[in-house]
TORKOL-4160 file (C-alpha; in steps of 0.2 Angstrom, whole numbers, padded with zeros to 4 digits, m for minus):
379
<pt num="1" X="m0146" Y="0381" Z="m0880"/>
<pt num="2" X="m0150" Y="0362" Z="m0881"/>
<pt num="3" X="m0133" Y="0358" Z="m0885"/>
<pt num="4" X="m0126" Y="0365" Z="m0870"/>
<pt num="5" X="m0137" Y="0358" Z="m0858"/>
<pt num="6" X="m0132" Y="0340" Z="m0866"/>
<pt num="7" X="m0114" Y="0342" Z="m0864"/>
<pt num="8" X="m0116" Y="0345" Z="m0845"/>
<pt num="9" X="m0123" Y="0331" Z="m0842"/>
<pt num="10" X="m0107" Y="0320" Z="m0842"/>
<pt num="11" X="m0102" Y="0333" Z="m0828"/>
<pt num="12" X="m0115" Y="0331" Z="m0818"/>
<pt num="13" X="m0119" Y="0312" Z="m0816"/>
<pt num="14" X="m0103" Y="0306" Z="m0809"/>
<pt num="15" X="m0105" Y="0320" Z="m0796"/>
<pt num="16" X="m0120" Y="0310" Z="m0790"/>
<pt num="17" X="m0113" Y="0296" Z="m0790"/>
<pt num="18" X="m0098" Y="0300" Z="m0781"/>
<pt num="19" X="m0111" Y="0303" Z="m0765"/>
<pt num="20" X="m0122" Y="0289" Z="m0764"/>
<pt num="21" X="m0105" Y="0278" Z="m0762"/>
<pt num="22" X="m0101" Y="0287" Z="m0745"/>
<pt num="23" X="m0104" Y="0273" Z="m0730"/>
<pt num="24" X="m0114" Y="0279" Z="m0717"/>
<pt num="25" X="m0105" Y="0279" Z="m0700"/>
<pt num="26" X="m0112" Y="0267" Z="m0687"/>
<pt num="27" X="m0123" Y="0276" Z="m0670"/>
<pt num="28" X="m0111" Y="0273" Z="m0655"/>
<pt num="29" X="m0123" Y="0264" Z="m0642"/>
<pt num="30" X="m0128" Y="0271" Z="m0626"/>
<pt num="31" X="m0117" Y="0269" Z="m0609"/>
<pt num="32" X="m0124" Y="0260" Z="m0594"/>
<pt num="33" X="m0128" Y="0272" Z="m0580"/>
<pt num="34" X="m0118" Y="0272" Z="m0565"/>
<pt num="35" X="m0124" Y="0269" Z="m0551"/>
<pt num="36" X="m0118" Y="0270" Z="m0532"/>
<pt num="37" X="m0118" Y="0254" Z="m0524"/>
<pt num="38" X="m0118" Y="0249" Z="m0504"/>
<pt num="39" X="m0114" Y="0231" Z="m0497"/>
<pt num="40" X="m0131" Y="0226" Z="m0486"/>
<pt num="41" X="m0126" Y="0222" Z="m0467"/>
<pt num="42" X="m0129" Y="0208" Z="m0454"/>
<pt num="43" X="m0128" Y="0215" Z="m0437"/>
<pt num="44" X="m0136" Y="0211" Z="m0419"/>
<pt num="45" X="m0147" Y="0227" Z="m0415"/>
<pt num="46" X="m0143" Y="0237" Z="m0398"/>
<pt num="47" X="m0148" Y="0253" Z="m0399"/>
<pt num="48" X="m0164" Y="0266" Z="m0393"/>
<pt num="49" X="m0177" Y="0275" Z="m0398"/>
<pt num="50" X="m0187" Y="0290" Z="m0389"/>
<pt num="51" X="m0203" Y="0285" Z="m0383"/>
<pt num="52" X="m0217" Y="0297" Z="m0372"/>
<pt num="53" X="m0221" Y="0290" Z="m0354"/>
<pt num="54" X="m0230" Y="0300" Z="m0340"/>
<pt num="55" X="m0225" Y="0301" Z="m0321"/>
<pt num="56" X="m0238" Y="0295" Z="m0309"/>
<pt num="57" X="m0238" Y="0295" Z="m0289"/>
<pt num="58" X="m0234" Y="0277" Z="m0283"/>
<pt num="59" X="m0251" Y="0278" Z="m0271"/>
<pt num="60" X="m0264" Y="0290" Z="m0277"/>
<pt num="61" X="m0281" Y="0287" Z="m0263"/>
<pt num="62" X="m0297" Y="0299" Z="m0264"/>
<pt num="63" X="m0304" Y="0299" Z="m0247"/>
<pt num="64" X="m0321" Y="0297" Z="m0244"/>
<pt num="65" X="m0332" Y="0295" Z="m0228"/>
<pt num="66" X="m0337" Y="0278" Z="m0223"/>
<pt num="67" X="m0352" Y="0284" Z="m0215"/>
<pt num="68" X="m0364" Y="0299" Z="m0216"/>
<pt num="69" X="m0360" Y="0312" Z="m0204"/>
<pt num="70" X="m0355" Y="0331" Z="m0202"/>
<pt num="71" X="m0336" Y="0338" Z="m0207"/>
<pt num="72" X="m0333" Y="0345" Z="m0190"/>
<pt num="73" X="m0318" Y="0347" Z="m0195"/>
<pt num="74" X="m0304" Y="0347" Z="m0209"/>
<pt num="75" X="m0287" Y="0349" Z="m0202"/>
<pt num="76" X="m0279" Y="0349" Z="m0221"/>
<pt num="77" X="m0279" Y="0359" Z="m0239"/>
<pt num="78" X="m0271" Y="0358" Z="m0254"/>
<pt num="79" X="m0253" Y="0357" Z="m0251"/>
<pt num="80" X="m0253" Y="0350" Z="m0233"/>
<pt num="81" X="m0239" Y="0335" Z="m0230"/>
<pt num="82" X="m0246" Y="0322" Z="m0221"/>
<pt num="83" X="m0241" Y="0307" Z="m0211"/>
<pt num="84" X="m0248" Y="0289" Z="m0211"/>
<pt num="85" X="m0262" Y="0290" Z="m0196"/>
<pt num="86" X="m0261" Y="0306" Z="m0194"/>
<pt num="87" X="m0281" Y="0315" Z="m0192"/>
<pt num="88" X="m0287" Y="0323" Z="m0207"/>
<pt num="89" X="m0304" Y="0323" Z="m0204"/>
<pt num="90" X="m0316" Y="0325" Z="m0189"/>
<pt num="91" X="m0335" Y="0321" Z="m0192"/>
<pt num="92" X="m0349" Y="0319" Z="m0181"/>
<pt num="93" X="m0367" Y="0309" Z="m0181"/>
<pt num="94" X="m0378" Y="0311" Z="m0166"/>
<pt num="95" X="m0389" Y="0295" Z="m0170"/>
<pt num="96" X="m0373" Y="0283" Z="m0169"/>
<pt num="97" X="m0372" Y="0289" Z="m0150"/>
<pt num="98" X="m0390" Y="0284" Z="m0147"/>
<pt num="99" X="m0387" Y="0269" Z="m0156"/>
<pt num="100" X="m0371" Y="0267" Z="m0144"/>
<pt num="101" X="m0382" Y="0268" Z="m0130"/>
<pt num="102" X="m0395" Y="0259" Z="m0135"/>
<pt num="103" X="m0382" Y="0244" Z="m0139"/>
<pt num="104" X="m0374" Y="0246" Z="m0122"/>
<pt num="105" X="m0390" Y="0244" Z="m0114"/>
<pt num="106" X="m0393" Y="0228" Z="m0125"/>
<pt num="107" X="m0377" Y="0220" Z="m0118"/>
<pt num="108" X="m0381" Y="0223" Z="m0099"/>
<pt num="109" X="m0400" Y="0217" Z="m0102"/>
<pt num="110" X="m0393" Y="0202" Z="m0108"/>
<pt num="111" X="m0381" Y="0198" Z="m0095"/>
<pt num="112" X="m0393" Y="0201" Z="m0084"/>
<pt num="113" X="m0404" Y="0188" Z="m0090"/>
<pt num="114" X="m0388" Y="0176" Z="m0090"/>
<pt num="115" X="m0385" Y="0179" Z="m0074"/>
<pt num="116" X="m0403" Y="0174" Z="m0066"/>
<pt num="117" X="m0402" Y="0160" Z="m0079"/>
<pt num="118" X="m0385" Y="0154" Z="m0071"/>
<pt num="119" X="m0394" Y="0157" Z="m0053"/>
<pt num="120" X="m0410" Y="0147" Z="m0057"/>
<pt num="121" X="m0400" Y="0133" Z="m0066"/>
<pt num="122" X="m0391" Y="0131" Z="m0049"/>
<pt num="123" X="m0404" Y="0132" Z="m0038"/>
<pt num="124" X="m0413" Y="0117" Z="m0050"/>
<pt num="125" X="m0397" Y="0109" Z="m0050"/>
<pt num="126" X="m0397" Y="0109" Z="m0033"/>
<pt num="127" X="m0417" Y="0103" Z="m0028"/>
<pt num="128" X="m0410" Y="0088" Z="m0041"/>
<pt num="129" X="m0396" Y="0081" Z="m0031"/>
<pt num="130" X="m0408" Y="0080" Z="m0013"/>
<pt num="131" X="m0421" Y="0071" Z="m0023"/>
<pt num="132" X="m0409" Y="0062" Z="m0030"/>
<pt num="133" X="m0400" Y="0056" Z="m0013"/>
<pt num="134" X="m0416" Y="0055" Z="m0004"/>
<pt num="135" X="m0422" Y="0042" Z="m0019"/>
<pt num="136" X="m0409" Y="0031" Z="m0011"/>
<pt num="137" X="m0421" Y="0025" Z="0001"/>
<pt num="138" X="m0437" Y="0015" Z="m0005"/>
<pt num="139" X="m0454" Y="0026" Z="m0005"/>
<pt num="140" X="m0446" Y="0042" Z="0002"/>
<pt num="141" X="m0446" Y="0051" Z="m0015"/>
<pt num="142" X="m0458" Y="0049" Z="m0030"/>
<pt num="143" X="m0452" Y="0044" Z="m0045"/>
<pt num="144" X="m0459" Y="0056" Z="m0054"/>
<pt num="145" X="m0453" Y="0069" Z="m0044"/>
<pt num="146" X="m0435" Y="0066" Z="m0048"/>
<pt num="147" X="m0437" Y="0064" Z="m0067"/>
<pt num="148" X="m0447" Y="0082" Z="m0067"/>
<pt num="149" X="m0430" Y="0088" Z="m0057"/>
<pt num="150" X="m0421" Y="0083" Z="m0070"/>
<pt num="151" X="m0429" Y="0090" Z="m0082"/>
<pt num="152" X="m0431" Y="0106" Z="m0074"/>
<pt num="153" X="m0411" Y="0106" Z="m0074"/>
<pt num="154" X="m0409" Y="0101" Z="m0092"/>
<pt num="155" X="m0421" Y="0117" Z="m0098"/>
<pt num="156" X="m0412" Y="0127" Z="m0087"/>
<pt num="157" X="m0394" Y="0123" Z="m0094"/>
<pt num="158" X="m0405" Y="0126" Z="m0113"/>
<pt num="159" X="m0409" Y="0144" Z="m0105"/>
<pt num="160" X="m0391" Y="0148" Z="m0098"/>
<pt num="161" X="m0382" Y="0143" Z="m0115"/>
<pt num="162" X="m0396" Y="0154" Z="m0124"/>
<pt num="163" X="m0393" Y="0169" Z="m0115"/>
<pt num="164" X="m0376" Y="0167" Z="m0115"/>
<pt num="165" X="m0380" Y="0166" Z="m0135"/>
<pt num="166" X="m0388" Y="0184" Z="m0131"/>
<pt num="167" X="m0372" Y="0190" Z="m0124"/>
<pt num="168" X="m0362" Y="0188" Z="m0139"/>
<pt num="169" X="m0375" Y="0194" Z="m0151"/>
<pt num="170" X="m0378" Y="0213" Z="m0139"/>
<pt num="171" X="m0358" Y="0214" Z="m0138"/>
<pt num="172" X="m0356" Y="0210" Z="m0156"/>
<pt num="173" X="m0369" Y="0224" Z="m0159"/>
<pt num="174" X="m0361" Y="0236" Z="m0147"/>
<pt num="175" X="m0345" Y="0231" Z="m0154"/>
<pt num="176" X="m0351" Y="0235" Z="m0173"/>
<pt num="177" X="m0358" Y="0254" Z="m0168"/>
<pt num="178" X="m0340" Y="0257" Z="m0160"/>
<pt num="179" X="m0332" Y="0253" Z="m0176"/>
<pt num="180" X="m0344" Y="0264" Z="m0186"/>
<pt num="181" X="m0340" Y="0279" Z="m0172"/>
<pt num="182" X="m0320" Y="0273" Z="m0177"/>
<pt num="183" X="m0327" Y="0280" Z="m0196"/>
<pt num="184" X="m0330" Y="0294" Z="m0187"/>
<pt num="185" X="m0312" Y="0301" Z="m0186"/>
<pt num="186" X="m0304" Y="0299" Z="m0203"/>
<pt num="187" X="m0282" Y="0297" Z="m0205"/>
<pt num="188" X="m0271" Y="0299" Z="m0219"/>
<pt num="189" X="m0268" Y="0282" Z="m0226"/>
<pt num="190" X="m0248" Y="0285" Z="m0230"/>
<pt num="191" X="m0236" Y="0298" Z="m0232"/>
<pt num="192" X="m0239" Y="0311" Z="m0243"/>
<pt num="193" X="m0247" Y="0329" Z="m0250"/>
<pt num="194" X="m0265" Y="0332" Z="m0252"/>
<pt num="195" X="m0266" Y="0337" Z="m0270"/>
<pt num="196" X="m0289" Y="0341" Z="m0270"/>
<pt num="197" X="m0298" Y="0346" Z="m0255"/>
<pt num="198" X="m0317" Y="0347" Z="m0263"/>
<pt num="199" X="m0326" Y="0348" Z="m0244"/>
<pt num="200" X="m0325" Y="0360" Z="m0230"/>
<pt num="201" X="m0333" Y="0359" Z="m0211"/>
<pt num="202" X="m0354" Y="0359" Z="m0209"/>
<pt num="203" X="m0355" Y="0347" Z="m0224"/>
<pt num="204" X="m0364" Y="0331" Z="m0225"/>
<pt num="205" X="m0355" Y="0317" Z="m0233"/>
<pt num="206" X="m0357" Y="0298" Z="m0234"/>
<pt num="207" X="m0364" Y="0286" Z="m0244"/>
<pt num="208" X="m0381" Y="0293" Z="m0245"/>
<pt num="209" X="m0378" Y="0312" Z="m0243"/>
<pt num="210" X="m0384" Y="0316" Z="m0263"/>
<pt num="211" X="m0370" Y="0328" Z="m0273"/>
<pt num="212" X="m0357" Y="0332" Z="m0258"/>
<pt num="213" X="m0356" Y="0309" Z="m0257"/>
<pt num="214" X="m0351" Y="0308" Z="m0275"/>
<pt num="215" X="m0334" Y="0317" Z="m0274"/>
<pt num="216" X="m0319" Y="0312" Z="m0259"/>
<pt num="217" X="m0316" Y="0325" Z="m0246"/>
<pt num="218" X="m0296" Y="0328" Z="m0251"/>
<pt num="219" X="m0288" Y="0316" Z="m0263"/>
<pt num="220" X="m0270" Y="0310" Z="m0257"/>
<pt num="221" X="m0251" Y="0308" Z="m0267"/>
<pt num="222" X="m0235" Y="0301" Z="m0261"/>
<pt num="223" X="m0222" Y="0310" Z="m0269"/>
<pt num="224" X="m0207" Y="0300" Z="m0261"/>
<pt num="225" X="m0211" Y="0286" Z="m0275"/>
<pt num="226" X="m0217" Y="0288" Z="m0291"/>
<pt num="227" X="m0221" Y="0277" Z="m0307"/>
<pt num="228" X="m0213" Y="0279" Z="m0322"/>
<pt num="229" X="m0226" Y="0273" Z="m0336"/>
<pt num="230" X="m0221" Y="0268" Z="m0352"/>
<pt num="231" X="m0232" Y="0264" Z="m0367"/>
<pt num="232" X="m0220" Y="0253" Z="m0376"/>
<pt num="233" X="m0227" Y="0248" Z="m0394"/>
<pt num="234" X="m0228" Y="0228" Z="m0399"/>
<pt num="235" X="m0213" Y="0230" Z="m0411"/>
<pt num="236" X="m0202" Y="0233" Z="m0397"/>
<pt num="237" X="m0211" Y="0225" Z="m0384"/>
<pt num="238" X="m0201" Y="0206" Z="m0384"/>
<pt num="239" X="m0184" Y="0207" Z="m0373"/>
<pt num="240" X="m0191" Y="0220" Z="m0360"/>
<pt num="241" X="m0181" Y="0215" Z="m0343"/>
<pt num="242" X="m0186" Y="0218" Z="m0324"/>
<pt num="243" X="m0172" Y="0226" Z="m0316"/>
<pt num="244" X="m0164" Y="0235" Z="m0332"/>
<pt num="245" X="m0158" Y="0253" Z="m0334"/>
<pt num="246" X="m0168" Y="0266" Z="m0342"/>
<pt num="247" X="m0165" Y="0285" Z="m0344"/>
<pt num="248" X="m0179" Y="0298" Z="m0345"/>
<pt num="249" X="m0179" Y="0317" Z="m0347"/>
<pt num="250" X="m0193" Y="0328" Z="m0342"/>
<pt num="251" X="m0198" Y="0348" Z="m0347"/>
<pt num="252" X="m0195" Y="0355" Z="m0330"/>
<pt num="253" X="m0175" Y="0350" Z="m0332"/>
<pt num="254" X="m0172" Y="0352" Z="m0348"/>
<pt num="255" X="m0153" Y="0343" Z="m0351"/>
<pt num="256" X="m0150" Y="0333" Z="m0337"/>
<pt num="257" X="m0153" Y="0316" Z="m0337"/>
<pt num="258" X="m0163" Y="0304" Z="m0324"/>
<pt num="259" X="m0161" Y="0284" Z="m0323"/>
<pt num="260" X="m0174" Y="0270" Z="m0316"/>
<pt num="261" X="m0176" Y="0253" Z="m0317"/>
<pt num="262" X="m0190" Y="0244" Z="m0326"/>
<pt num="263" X="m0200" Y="0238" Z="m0310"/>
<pt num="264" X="m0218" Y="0231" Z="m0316"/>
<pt num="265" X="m0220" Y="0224" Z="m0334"/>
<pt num="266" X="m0239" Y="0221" Z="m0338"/>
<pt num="267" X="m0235" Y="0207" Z="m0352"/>
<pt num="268" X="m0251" Y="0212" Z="m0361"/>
<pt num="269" X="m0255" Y="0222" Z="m0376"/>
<pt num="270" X="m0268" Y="0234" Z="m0373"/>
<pt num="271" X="m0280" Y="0230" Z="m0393"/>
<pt num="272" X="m0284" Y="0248" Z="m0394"/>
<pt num="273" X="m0268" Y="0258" Z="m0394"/>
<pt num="274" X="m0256" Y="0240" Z="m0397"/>
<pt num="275" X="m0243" Y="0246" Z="m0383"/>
<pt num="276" X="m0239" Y="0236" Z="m0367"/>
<pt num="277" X="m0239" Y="0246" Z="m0351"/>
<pt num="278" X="m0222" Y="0246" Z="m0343"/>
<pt num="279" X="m0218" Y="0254" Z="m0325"/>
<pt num="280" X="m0201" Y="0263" Z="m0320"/>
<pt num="281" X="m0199" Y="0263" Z="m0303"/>
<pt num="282" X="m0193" Y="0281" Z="m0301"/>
<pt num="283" X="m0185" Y="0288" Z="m0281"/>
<pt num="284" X="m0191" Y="0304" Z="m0279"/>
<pt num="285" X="m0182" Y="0309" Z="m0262"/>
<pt num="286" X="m0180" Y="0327" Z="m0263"/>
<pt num="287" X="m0196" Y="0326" Z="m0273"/>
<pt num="288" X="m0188" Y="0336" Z="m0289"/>
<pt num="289" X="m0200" Y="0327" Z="m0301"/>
<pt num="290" X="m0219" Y="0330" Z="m0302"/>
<pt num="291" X="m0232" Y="0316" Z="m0304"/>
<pt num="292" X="m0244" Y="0321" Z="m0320"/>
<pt num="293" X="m0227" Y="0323" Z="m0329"/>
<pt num="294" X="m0224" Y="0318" Z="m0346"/>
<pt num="295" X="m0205" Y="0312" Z="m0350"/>
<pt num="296" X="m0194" Y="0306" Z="m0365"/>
<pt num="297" X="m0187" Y="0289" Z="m0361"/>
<pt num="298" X="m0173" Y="0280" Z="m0370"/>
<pt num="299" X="m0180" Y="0265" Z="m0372"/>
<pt num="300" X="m0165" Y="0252" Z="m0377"/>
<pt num="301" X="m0170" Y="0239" Z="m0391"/>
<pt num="302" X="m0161" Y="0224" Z="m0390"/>
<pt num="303" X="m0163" Y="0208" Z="m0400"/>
<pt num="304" X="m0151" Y="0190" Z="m0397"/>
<pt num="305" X="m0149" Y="0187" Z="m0415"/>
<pt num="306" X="m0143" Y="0196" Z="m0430"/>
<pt num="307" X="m0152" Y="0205" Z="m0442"/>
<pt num="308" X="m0148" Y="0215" Z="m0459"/>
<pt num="309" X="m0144" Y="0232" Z="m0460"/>
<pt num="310" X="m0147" Y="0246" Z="m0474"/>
<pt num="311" X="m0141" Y="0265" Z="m0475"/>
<pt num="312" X="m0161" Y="0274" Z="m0473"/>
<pt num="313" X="m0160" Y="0282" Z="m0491"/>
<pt num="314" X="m0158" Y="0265" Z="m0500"/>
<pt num="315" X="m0176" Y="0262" Z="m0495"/>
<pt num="316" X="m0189" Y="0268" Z="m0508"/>
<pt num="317" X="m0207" Y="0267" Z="m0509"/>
<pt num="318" X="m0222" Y="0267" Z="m0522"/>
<pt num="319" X="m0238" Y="0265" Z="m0519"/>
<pt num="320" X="m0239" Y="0246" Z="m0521"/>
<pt num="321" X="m0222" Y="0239" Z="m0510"/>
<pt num="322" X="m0206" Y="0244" Z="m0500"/>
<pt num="323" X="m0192" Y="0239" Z="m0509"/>
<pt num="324" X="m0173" Y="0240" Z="m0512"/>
<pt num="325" X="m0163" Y="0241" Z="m0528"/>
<pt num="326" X="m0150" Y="0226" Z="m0530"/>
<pt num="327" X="m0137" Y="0227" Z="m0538"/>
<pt num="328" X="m0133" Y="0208" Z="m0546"/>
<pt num="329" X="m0123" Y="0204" Z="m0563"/>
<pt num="330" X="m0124" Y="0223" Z="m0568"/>
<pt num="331" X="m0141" Y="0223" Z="m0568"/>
<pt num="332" X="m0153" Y="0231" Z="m0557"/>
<pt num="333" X="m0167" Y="0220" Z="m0547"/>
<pt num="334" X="m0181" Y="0228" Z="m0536"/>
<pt num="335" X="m0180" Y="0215" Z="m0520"/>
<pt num="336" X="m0196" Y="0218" Z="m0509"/>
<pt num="337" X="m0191" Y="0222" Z="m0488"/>
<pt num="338" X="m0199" Y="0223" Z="m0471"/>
<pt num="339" X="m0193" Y="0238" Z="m0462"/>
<pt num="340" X="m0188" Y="0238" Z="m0443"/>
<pt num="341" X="m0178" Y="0248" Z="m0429"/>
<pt num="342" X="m0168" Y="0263" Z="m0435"/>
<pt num="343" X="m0151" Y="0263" Z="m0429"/>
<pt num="344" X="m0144" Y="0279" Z="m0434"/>
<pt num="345" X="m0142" Y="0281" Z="m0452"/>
<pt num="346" X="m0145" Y="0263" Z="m0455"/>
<pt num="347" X="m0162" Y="0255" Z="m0454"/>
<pt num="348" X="m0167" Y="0239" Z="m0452"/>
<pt num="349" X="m0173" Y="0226" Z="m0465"/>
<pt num="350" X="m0183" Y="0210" Z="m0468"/>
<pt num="351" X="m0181" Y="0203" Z="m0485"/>
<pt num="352" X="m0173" Y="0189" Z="m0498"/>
<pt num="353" X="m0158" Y="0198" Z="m0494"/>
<pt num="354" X="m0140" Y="0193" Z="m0487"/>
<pt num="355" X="m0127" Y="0197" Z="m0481"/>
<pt num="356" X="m0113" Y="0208" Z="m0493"/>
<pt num="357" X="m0126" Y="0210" Z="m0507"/>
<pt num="358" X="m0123" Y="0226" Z="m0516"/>
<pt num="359" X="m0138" Y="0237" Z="m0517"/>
<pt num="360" X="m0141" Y="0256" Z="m0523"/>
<pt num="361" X="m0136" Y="0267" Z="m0510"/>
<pt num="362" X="m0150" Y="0279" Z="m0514"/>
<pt num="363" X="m0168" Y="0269" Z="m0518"/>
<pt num="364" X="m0180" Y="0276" Z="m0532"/>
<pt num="365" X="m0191" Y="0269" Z="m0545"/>
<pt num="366" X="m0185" Y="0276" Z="m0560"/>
<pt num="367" X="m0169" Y="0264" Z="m0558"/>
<pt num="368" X="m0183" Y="0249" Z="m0565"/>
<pt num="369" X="m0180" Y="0230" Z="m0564"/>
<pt num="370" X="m0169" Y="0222" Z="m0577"/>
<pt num="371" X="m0159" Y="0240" Z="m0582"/>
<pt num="372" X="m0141" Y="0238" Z="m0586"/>
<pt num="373" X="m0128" Y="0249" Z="m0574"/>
<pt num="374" X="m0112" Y="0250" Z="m0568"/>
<pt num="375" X="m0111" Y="0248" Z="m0550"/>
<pt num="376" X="m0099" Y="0259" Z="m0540"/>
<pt num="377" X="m0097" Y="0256" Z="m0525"/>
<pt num="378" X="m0096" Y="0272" Z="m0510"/>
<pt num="379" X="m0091" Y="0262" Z="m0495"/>
């Protein structure tokens, strides 16, 4: 049995020999990734972007009494038109007609008194000029005499100019307590509809007349004018022009389209919301539009230099940066940007980036700095 395994052996060993000469065939390395690739663009920026604004009546006035009386009567509701002067409001107050009176008959005391004034200052005057002829000849008057003349007169023109003073303060009076009767009858300020009426006749309004003084009588729109107002946010607040353009759309009239110029620009930031009020100056002739509305306006963005342009999906972002993925010597670089305006599918970008670089069309963070690709370019 031994003998047999011994002679085998020969057969065997060059067996194993014949497979530890076989070379190994070398790993065939891995291909670079392929990657699609977009040129960055330079291009001056003139497009728009949707914004909420809210219609307002041009002149908005609550009405309230100037002085305290009774509604005796209110001529106007909610919904009446009204014209500029035009009579809304009828009140009365006994005690100003007293004080009428009483006024009136301070103005003719006072004349009164100017005129005996003017009468004694003439009859002085007078008695002065005799004495002062007959002192013309030696010992007929006393000199004393004729200086207390002409005193007399001097305190008698001292009386006239006082009363006259008198005069003007009773008709200044007089003429205050007609003015506060005019406050009596109260007229639309301008043209428009009255929107609140809050009063009605028997009331007691004024300045002192507890709860029914706190609120106006009727409060008072124009509807012919209106103001468009537009919170425009501080990115695209620089560039705003008086005079320019804008379209608007509002719910009522969904689809159709209404223009207005930009008429009052506030040029300051309001710190809470970081939007600058902007006023459209919106004709409302046939008075389609409601004030209270909220619109869509097109607000045009406009810069005077240009600026670079990516498509929106090349634009990743992590938790850390905003970034795009360059394309440079087959190798991919993460290049931090700035993002602006969007302008259809592009956006816009602020960044060490130029003009004609390649970057990946779609940005993500698995495509990590320094990996080796082949750029392929989709434009």
């Amino acid at each position: 049995m031994k003998t047999h395994i011994l002679a085998m052996l020969p057969l065997i060993v060059p067996v194993i020999g014949c497979g530890d000469n076989k070379e190994a065939k070398p790993q065939q390395a891995a291909a670079a990734p392929t990657v699609n690739v977009v040129t960055v663009k330079s291009k001056t920026l003139d497009t728009k972007i949707a914004l909420p604004a809210q219609l307002a009546p041009y002149e908005v006035v609550d009405v309230y009494p100037k002085v305290t009386g009774f509604i005796d009567r209110l001529s106007v509701d909610r919904g009446s038109r009204v014209r500029a002067g035009e009579i809304i409001v009828q009140l009365s107050a006994p005690e100003l007609l007293a004080q009428r009176s009483q006024a009136a008959a301070a103005v003719e005391k006072s004349q009164s008194e100017l005129a005996a004034s003017k009468a004694k200052l003439a009859s002085d005057q007078a008695t002065y000029a005799h004495l002062e002829d007959a002192s013309k000849t030696p010992g007929a008057v006393a000199g004393n005499d004729l200086l207390v003349a002409e005193q007399t007169v001097a305190a008698d023109k001292a009386q006239v100019e006082a009363a006259g003073n008198g005069v003007h303060a009773a008709e200044e009076s007089l003429k205050s307590v007609r003015e506060l009767e005019s406050y009596l009858t109260i007229r639309a300020p301008f043209d428009g509809i009255v929107t609140e009426r809050n009063l009605h006749p028997g009331a007691l309004v004024g300045p002192s007349s507890g709860a029914s003084g706190s609120q106006p009588i009727v409060q008072i729109e124009s509807l012919h004018r209106l103001r468009l107002v537009v919170p425009v946010p501080e990115a695209y607040a620089a560039g705003v022009r008086s005079g320019q353009q804008v379209s608007f759309t509002v719910p009522e009239f969904p689809g159709e389209n209404f223009r207005a110029p930009v008429a009052r620009i506030s040029s300051d930031l309001d710190v809470k919301t970081r939007t600058m009020p902007v006023e459209l100056e919106v004709r409302n002739h046939n008075e389609r539009l409601t004030p209270g509305s909220f619109a869509t306006v097109e607000w045009p963005i406009e810069r005077s230099y240009p600026t670079l342009f990516v498509p929106a999906t090349a634009v990743a972002t992590d938790l850390q940066r905003t970034f795009v993925v360059r394309i440079s010597s087959g190798k991919a670089d993460w290049v931090d940007v700035k993002t602006g305006v969007s302008s259809g599918a592009t956006i816009e970008v602020f960044g060490d980036l130029h003009a004609g670089d390649q970057i990946a069309s779609r940005g993500t963070d698995e495509l990590k700095p320094g990996t080796a690709v082949q750029a392929k370019l989709t434009e």
